[in-house]
C-alpha positions as MATLAB code, in Angstrom:
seq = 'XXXXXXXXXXXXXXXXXXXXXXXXXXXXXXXXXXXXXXXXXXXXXXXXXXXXXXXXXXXXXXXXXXXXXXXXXX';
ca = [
      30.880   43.035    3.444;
      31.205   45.596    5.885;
      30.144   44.836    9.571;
      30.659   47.062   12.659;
      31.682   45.472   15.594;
      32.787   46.193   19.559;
      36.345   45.986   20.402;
      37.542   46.356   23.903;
      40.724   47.591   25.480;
      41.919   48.514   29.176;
      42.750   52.455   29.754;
      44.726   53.202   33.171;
      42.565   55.122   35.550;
      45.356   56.836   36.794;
      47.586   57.990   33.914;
      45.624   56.769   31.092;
      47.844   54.258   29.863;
      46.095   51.946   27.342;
      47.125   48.264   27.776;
      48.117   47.711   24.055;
      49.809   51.119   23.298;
      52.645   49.306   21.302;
      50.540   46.775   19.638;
      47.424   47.062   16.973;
      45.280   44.440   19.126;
      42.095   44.604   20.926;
      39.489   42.541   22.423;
      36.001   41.383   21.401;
      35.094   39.887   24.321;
      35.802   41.611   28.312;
      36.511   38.395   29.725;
      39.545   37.451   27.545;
      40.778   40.732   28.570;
      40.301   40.672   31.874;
      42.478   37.713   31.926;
      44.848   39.607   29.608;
      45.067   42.323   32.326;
      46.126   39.574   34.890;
      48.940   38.116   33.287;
      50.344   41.823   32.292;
      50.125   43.001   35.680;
      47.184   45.001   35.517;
      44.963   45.597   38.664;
      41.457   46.095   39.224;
      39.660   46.849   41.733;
      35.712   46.261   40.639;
      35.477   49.644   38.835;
      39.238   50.919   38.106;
      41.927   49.325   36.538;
      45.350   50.205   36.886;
      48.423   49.514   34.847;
      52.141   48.111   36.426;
      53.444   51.690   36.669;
      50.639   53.221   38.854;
      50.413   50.839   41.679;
      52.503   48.313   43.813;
      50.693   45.309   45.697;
      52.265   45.187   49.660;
      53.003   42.546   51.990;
      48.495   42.335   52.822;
      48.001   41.815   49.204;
      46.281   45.715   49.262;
      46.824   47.918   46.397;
      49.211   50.993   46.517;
      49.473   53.773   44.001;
      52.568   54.819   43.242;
      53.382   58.412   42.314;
      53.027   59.040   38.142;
      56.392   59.415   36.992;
      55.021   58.836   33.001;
      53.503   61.132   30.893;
      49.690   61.138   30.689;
      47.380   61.792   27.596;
      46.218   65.041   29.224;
];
């Protein structure tokens, strides 16, 4: 049998990363992902999510994008 289904995955806002670039994995439910995106270092603020590469947390606990120094998927 044959059955479509909805997979999720996190994209960088900022330089498009996708969370599982070097793996064949996805999620079918957000909030196992959302907890995946914690323990990788993902942040999100509400509506964007950004990978370990595009931001830096400071001493107030406030986000802080870094420069991109990767390549995007432009």
């Amino acid at each position: 049998m044959l059955k479509e289904t909805t997979l999720y995955t996190a994209i960088c806002d900022r330089c498009e990363k996708d969370l599982f670039e070097n793996e064949n994995f996805s999620y079918g439910d957000t909030l196992l992902l959302e907890q995946s995106l914690k323990e990788s270092d993902w942040h999100d603020t509400g509506e964007l999510h950004f990978c370990p590469d595009c931001h830096t947390i400071d001493e107030n606990d406030e986000i802080k994008l870094k420069p991109i120094t990767h390549e995007t998927n432009d």
